[in-house]
RODREN-812145 format. One line per field, with one value per residue (C-alpha): x, y, z; residue in three letters; residue number from 1. Coordinates in steps of 0.25 Angstrom, whole numbers, always signed. Each point is the difference from the previous one (the first is absolute). Layout:
<nodes>
X <- c(X / ...) .
Y <- c(Y / ...) .
Z <- c(Z / ...) .
type <- c(ALA / ...) .
seq <- c(NUM / ...) .
</nodes>
This chain:
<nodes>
X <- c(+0 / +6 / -11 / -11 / -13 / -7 / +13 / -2 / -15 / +0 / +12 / -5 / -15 / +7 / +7 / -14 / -7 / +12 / +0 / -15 / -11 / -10 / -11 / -13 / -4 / -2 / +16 / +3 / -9 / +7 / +14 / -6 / -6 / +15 / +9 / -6 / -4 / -5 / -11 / -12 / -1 / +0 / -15 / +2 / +5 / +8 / +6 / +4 / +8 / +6 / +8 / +2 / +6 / +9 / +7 / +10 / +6 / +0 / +7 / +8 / +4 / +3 / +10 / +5 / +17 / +3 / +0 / -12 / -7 / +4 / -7 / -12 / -2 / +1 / -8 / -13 / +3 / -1 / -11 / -10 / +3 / +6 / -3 / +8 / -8 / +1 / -13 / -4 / -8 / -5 / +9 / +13 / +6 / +5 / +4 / +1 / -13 / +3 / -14 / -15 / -10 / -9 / +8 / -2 / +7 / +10 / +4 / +2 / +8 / +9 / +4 / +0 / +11 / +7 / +3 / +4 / +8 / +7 / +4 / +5 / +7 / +7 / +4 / +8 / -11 / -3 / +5 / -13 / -8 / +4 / -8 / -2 / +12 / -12 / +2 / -10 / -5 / -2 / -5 / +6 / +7 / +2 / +10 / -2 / +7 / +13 / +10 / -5 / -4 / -12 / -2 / -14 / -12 / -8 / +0 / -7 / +13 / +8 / -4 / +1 / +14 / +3 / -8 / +8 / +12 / -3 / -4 / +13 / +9 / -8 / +2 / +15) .
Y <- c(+0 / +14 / +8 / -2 / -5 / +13 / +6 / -9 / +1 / +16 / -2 / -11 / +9 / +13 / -8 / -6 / +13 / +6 / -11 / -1 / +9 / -1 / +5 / -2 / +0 / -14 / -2 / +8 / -6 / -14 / +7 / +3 / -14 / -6 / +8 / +1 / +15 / +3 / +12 / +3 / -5 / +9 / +2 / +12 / +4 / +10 / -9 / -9 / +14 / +3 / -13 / -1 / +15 / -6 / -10 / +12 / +4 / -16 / -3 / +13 / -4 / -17 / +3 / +13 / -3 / +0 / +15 / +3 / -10 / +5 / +15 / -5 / -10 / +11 / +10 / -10 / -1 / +13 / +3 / -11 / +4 / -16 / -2 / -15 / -9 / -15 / -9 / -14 / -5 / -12 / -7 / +10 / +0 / +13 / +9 / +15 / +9 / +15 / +3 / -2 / -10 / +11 / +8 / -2 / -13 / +9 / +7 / -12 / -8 / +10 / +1 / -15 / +0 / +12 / -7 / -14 / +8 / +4 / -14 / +0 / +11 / -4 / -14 / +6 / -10 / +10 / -10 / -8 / +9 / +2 / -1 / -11 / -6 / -5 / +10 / +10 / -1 / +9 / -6 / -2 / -10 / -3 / -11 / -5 / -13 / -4 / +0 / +13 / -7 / +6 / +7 / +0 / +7 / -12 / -17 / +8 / +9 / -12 / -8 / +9 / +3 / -16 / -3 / +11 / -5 / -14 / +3 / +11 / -14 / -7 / +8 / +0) .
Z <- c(+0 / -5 / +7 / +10 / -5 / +0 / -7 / -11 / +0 / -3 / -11 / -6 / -1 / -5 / -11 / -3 / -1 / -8 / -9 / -1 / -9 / +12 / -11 / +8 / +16 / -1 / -3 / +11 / +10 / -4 / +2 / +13 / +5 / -6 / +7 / +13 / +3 / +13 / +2 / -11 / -13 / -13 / -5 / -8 / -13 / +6 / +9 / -13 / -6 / +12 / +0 / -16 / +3 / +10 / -10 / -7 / +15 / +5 / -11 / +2 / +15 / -4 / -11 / +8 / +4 / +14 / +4 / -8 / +4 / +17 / -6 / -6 / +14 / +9 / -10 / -2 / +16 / +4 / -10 / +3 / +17 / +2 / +14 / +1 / +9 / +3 / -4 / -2 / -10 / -9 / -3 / +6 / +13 / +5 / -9 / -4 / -6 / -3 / -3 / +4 / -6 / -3 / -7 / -17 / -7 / -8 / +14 / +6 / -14 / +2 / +14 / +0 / -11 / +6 / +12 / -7 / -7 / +13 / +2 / -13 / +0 / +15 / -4 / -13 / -10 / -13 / -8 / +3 / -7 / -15 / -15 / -7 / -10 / -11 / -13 / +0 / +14 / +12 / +10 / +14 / +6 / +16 / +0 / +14 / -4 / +8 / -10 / -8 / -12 / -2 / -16 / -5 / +7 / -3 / -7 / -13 / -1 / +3 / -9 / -13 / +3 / +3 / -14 / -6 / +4 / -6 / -14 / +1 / +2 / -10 / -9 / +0) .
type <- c(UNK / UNK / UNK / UNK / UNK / UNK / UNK / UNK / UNK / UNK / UNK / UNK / UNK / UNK / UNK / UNK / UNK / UNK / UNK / UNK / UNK / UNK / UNK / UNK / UNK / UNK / UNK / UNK / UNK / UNK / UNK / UNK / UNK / UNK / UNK / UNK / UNK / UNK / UNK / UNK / UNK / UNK / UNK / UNK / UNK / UNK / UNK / UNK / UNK / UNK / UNK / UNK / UNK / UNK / UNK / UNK / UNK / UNK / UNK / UNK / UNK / UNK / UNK / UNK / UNK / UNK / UNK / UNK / UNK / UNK / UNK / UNK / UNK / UNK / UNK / UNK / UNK / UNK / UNK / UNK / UNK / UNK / UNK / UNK / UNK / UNK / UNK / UNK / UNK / UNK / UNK / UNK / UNK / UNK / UNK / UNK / UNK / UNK / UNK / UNK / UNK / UNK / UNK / UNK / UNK / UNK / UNK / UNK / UNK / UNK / UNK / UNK / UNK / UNK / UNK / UNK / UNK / UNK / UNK / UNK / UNK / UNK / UNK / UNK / UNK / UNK / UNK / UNK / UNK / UNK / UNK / UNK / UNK / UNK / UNK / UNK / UNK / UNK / UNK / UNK / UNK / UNK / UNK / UNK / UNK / UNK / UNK / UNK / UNK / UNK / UNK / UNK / UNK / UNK / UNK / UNK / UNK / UNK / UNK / UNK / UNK / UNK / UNK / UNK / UNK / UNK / UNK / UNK / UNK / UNK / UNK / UNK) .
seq <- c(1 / 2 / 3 / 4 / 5 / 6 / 7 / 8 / 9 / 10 / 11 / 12 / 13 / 14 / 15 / 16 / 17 / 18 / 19 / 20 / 21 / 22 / 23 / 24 / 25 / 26 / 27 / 28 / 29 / 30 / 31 / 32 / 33 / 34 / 35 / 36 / 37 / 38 / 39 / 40 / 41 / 42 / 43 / 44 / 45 / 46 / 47 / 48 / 49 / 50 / 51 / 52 / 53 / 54 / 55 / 56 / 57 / 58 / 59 / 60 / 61 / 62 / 63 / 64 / 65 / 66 / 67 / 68 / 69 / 70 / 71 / 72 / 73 / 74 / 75 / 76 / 77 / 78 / 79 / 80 / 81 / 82 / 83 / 84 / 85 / 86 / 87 / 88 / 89 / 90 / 91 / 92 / 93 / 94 / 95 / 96 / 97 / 98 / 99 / 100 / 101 / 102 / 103 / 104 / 105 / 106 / 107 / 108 / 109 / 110 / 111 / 112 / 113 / 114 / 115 / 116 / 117 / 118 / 119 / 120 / 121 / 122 / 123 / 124 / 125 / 126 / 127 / 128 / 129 / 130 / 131 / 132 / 133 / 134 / 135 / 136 / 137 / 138 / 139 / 140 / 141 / 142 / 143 / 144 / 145 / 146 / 147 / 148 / 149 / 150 / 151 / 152 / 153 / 154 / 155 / 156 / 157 / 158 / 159 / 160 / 161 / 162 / 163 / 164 / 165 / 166 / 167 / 168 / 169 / 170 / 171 / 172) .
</nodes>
């Protein structure tokens, strides 16, 4: 384990909802139910834009080096007013919110990244989070395997290249 569960959980969600269209209410309140938010769920279409809004800065603060990375943390931080507070939940032991369960879905995406970021950022562990190596593709990549061998953002990405690769050596 590189991270704690609910470091991995709110990393693994960003990169889904960076690497997602999330085109009706119905996708985002399946991306709520699979990845475990806590407080009220999204009803609006409002909510919907307010999280497809957040994709740009999310995507922003993963692929962000280091010390960018520290001034965006600590600007969604101070922003948002992050009050850090222990909880248990579901399926979570003890572990850190930063912001209230009634406060909107986009408010609390962002806060829950920020501060898995942190963890990120103090263990020195960037390089988990990188863009795809399939040709043409921008999707993200959070590489929590041991040995770092992580490349494609999903088995569709994966595949292609592996295909490609084939017919390459075929060919020759």
């Amino acid at each position: 384990m590189v991270f704690a569960p609910d470091v991995e959980e709110a990393l693994g969600a960003a990169v889904a909802l960076v690497n997602s269209a999330m085109p009706s209410l119905g996708d985002l309140r399946t991306f709520y139910d699979a990845w475990g938010y806590t407080g009220s769920k999204p009803r609006t279409a409002q909510a919907l834009r307010a999280v497809q809004a957040l994709r740009p800065r999310l995507r922003e603060l993963l692929l962000a080096d280091r010390d960018d990375a520290v001034a965006l943390v600590n600007g969604i931080l101070a922003e948002q007013r992050a009050v850090p507070q222990l909880v248990r939940h579901d399926h979570l032991d003890w572990h850190i919110h930063a912001v209230s369960e009634d406060r909107p879905m986009h408010e609390r995406i962002l806060v829950e990244t920020a501060m898995a970021m942190v963890d990120v950022v103090r263990g020195d562990e960037m390089s988990r989070l990188l863009v795809c190596d399939a040709d043409g593709c921008e999707g993200l990549v959070l590489d929590l395997s041991r040995n770092r061998c992580r490349r494609f953002c999903s088995t569709t990405c994966g595949n292609r290249e592996a295909q490609a690769a084939f017919r390459s050596r075929q060919r020759v």
